[in-house]
C-alpha positions as CSV (number, residue, x, y, z in Angstrom):
1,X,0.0,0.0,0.0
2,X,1.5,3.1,-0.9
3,X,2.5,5.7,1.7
4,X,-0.3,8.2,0.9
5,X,-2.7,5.7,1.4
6,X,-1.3,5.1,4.8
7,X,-2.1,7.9,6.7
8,X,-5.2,9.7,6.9
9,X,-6.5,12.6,9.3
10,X,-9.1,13.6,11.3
11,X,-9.5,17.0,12.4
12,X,-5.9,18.2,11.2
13,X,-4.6,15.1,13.4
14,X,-2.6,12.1,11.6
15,X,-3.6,8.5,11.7
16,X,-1.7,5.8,10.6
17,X,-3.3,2.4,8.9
18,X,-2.4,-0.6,6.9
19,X,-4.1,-2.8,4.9
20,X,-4.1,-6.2,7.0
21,X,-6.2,-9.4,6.7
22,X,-8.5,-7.8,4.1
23,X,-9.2,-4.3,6.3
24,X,-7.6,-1.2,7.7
25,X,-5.6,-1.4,10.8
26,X,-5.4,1.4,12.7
27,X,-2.7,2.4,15.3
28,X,-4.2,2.5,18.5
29,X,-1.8,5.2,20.1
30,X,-3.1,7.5,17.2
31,X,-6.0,7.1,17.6
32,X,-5.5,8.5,21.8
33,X,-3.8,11.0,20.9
34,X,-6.6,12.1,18.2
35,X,-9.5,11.5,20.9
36,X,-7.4,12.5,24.5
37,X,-5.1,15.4,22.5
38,X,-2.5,13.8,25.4
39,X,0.8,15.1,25.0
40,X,2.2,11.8,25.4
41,X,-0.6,9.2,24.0
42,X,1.6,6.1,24.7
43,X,1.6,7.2,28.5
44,X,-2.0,7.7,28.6
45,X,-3.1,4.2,26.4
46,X,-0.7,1.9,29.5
47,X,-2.9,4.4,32.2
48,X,-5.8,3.0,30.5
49,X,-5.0,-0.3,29.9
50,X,-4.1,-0.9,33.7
51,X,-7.4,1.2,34.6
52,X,-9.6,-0.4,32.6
53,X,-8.5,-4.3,33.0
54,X,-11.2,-5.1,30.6
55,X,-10.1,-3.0,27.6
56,X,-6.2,-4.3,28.4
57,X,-7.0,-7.9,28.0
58,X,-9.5,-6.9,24.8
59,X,-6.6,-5.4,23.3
60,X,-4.1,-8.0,24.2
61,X,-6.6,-10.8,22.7
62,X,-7.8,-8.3,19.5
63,X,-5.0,-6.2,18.4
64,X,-1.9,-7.3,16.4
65,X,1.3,-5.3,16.5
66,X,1.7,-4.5,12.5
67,X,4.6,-2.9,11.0
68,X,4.2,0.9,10.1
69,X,6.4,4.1,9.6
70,X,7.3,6.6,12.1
71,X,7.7,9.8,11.8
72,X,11.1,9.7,10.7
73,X,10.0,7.0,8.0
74,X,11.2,4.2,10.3
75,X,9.4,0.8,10.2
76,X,8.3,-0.5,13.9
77,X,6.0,-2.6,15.3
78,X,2.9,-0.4,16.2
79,X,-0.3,-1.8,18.4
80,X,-3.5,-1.2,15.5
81,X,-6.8,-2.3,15.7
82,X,-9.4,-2.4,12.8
83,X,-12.7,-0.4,12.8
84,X,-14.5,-2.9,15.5
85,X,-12.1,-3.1,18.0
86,X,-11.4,1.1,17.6
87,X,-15.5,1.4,18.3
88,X,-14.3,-1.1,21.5
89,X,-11.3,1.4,22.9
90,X,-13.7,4.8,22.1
91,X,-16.0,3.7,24.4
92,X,-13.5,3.8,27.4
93,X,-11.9,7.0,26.4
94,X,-14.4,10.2,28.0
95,X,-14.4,12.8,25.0
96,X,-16.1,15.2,23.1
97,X,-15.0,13.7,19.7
98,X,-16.4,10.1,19.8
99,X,-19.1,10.6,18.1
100,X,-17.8,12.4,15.3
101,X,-14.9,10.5,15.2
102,X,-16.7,7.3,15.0
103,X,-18.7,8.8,12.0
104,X,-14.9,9.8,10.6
105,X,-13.6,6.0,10.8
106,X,-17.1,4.3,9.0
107,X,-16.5,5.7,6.6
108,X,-12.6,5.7,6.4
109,X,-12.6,1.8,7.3
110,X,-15.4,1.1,4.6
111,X,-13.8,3.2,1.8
112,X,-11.0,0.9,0.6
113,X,-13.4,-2.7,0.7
114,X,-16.1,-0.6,-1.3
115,X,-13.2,0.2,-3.8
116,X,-12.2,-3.4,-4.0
117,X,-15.9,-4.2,-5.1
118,X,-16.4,-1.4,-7.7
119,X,-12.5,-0.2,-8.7
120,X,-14.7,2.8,-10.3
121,X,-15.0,4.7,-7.0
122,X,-11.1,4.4,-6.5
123,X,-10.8,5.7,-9.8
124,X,-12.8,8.7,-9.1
125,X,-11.6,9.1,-5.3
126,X,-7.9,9.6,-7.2
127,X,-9.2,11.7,-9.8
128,X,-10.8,14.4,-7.1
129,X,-7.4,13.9,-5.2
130,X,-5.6,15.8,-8.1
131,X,-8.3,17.9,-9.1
132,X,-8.3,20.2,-5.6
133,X,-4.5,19.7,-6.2
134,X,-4.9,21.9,-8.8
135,X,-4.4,19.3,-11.6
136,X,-5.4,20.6,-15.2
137,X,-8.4,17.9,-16.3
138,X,-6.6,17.0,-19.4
139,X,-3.1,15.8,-17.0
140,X,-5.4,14.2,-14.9
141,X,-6.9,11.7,-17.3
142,X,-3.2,10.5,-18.7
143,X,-2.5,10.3,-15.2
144,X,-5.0,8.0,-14.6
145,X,-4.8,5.6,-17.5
146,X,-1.1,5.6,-16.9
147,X,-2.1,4.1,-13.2
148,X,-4.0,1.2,-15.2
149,X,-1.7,0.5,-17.1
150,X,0.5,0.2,-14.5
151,X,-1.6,-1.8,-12.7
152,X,-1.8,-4.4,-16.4
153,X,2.2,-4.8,-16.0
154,X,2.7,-5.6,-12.3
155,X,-0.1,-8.2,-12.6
156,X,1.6,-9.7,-15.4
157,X,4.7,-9.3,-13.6
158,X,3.4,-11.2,-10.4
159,X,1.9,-14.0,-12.4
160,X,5.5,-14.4,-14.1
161,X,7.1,-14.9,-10.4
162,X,9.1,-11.1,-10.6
163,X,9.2,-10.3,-6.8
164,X,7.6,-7.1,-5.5
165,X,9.5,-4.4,-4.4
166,X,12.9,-4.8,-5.1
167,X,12.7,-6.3,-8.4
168,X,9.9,-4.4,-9.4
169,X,11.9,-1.3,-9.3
170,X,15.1,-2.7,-11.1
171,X,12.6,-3.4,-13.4
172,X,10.7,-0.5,-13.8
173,X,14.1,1.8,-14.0
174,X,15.3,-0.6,-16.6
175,X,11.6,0.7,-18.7
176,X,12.6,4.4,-17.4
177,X,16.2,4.4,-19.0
178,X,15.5,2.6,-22.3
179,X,12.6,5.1,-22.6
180,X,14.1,8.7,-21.3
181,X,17.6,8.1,-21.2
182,X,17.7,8.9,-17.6
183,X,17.3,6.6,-14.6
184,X,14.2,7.3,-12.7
185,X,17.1,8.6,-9.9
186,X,18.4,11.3,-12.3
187,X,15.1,12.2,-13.6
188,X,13.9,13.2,-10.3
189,X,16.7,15.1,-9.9
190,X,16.0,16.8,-13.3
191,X,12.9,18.0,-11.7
192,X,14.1,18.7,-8.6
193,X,12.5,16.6,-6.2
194,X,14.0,15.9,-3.0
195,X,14.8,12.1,-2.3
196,X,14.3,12.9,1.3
197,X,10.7,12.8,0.6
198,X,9.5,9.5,-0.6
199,X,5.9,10.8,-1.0
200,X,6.6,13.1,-4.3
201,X,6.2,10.6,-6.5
202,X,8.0,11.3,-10.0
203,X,5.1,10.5,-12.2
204,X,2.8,13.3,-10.3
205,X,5.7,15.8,-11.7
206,X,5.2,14.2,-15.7
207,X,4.4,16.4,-18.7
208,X,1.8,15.3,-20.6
209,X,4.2,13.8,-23.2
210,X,6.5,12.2,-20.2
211,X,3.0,10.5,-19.2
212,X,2.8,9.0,-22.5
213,X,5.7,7.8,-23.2
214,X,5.9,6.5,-19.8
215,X,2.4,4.6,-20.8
216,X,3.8,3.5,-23.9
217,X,7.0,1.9,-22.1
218,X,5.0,0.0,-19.9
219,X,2.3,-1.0,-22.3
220,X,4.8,-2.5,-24.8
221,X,7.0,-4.1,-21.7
222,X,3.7,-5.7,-20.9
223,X,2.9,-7.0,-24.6
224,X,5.9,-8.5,-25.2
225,X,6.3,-10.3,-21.7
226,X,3.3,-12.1,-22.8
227,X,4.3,-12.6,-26.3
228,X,7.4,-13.9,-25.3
229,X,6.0,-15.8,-22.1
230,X,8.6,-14.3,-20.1
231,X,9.5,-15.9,-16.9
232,X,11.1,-14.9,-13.5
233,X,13.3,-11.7,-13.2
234,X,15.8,-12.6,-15.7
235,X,13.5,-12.9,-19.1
236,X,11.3,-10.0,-17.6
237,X,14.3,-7.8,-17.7
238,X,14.9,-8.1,-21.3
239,X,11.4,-7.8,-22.0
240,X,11.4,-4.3,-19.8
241,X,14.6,-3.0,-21.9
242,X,12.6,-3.7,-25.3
243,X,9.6,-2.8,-24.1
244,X,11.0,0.7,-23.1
245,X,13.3,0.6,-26.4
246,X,10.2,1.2,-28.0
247,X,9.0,4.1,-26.0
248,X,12.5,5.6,-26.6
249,X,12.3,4.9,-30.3
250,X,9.5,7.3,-30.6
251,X,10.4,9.7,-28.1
252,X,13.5,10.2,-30.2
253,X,11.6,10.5,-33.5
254,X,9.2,13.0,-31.7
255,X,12.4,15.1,-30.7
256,X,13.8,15.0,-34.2
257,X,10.8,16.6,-35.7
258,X,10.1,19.2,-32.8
259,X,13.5,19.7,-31.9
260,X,12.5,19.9,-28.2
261,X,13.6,17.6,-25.7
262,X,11.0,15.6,-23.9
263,X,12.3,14.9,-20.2
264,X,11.7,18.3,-18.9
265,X,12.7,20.3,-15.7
266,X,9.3,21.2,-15.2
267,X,7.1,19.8,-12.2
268,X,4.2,20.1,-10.1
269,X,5.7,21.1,-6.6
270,X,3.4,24.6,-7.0
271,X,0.5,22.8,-6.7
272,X,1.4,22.9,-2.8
273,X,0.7,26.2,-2.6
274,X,-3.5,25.0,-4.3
275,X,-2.1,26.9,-7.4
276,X,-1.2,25.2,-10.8
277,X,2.2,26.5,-11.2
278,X,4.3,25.0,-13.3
279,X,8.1,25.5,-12.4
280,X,10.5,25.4,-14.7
């Protein structure tokens, strides 16, 4: 689950969740601080836990520890619960913001099992997302397809045994260097986004044109893997390199004529701001 799907906020307060057995988990010490505004939430949850003997052994039976990110964008083991046993710990916690709060986590809890059944709704959740962003319309809809077609390659990539994570990014830099000539390292850098934040996403900072020859990389990578029947990392590695050659094939023949490059310096980090400004 991506990062910006992770975290979610309630009245200007943070909450972290993952994806877990087929629902949101939610980390219970967020979840104190958001309802107790305790300076120190952690404190306050072992207060409870010993006051209320009840709740401690509920949450000892009920609520895994799951692996999220700190702060600092460290992985540790974090007490969650999912939207039942939250309902269970609100009503031992005296505050003005249960009810609304328990209104906020329906629907947050619901949202991601509703897009699962229709994948319309996730589609249009995203495409609001940009839009008050500041998005233009026309970006927004190469955006999404890009997203699909995405989504087409790492399916075929799972079925062909490639291993998430690691070798889906060697893979996908391999598409991003036979398309742009640039690693997708260096092209961030191009367009000046900060590695120290793992939430500005390279494709968010795309021209139009980037976005489609991005597409088209990952569309042929995909077409050829199963022409070819590619297999493990190995064979999908060559298929990536081609399928990108292709991409970079016509980029280049789209430079020749225009006699413009297409990797540009240009982003979307205005849009932070709510303005579409374009900085080159």
């Amino acid at each position: 689950m991506k990062k910006e799907k992770s975290l979610v906020v309630f009245q200007d307060k943070t909450i972290r969740r993952k994806w877990y057995k087929d629902e949101w988990y939610f980390s219970v010490v967020n979840i104190i601080e958001v309802l107790t505004e305790s300076v120190n939430p952690t404190d306050y949850l072992k207060k409870l836990r010993k006051r209320d003997i009840e709740l401690g052994n509920y949450l000892g039976t009920n609520c895994p520890h799951i692996e999220m990110l700190t702060k600092t964008d460290k992985k540790r083991l974090t007490l969650a619960g999912n939207t039942k046993n939250i309902f269970r710990i609100i009503q031992s916690i005296p505050s003005k913001k249960a009810e609304p709060f328990k209104q906020w986590l329906a629907k947050v809890g619901y949202e991601r099992i509703q897009e699962i059944e229709n994948p319309e709704l996730a589609q249009n959740r995203a495409r609001e997302y940009y839009r008050l962003k500041g998005y233009p319309d026309s970006w927004i809809e190469r955006r999404l397809r890009g997203i699909a077609i995405r989504q087409e390659l790492t399916d075929e990539w799972k079925q062909r045994g490639v291993q998430e994570k690691k070798e889906f990014a060697i893979l996908t830099n391999e598409i991003s260097k036979a398309t742009f000539d640039v690693s997708i390292k260096d092209h961030k850098k191009i367009k000046d986004l900060d590695p120290k934040f793992k939430n500005q996403n390279l494709r968010d900072h795309m021209t139009n044109l980037e976005l489609v020859f991005n597409m088209l990389g990952e569309a042929s990578t995909t077409e050829i893997a199963k022409s070819k029947n590619s297999q493990g990392f190995d064979e999908n590695k060559i298929s990536a390199k081609k399928g990108g050659k292709i991409a970079g094939n016509a980029r280049k023949n789209l430079e020749l004529e225009t006699n413009q490059k297409v990797v540009s310096k240009k982003n979307y980090l205005g849009l932070r701001k709510k303005k579409l400004k374009i900085i080159k």
